[in-house]
C-alpha positions in Angstrom: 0.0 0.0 0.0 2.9 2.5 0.7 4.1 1.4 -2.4 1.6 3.7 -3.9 2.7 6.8 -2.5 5.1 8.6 -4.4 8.6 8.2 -3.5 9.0 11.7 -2.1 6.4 11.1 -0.3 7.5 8.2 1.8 10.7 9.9 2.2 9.2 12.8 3.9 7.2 10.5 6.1 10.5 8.6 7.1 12.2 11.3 7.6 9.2 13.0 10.1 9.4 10.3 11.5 12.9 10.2 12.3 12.8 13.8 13.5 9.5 12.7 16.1 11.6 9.2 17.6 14.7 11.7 18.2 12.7 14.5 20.0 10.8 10.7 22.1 14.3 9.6 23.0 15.5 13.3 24.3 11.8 14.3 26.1 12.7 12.4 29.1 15.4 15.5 29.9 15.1 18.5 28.0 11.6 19.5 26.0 11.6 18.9 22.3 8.6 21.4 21.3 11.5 22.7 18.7 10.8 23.5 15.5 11.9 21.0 14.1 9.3 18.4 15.8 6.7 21.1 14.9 7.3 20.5 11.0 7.6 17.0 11.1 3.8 16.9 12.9 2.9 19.2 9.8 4.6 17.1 7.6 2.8 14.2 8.8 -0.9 15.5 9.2 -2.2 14.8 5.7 -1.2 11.5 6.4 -2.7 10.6 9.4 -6.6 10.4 9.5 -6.6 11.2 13.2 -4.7 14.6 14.9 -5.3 13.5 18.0 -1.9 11.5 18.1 0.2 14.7 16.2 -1.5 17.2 18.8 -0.5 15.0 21.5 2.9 15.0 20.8 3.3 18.7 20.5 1.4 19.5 23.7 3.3 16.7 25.9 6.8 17.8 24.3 6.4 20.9 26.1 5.4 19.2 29.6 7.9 20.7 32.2 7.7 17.0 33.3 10.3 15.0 32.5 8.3 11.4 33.3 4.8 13.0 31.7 6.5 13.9 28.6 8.2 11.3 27.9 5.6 9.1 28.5 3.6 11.8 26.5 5.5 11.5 23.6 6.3 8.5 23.6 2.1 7.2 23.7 1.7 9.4 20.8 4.6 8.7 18.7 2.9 5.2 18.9 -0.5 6.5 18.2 1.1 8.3 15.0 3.0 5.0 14.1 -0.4 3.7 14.3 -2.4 6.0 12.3 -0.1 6.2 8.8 0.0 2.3 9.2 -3.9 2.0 9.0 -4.0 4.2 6.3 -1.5 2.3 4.5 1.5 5.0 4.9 3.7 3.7 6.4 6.1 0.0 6.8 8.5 -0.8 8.7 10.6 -2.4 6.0 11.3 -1.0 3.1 9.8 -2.7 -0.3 11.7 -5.2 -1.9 14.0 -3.5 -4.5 13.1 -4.5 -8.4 14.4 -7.6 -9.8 15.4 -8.9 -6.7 14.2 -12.6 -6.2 
């Protein structure tokens, strides 16, 4: 299914994505609401048919607590996961490349 998504397309995903588990791994001691996590939630929102999981994200990366946040962002970072693999978004693996048996 992600197969039909242009490329650039999955590459901006993947790449949200990557920006989102950084900011998850560094919430449980500093916040992450950064820019950078704020356009990777942008990035992400045509693809997910929910918010609820992006705007949970952006309001538990700016918890001042550590354990809440973490735990906030780390709950919605699975929710998002979640979402763009329902609507056929996202895969863990990449596809198989052409020609390959």
């Amino acid at each position: 299914m992600a197969d039909a998504l242009p490329r650039h397309q999955r590459i901006v995903i993947g790449l949200s994505l990557h920006v989102l588990r950084g900011a998850m791994i560094r919430a449980d001691s500093v916040k992450v609401d950064v820019v950078e996590v704020r356009l990777a939630l942008r990035c992400l929102l045509a693809h997910c048919p929910e918010r609820w999981p992006l705007e949970l994200f952006w309001d538990a990366a700016g918890q001042d607590n550590e354990i809440g946040r973490a735990q906030g962002t780390t709950a919605a970072f699975n929710g998002i996961v979640r979402q763009l693999r329902l609507a056929g978004r996202f895969e863990d693996a990449p596809p198989p490349k052409r020609g390959a048996s």
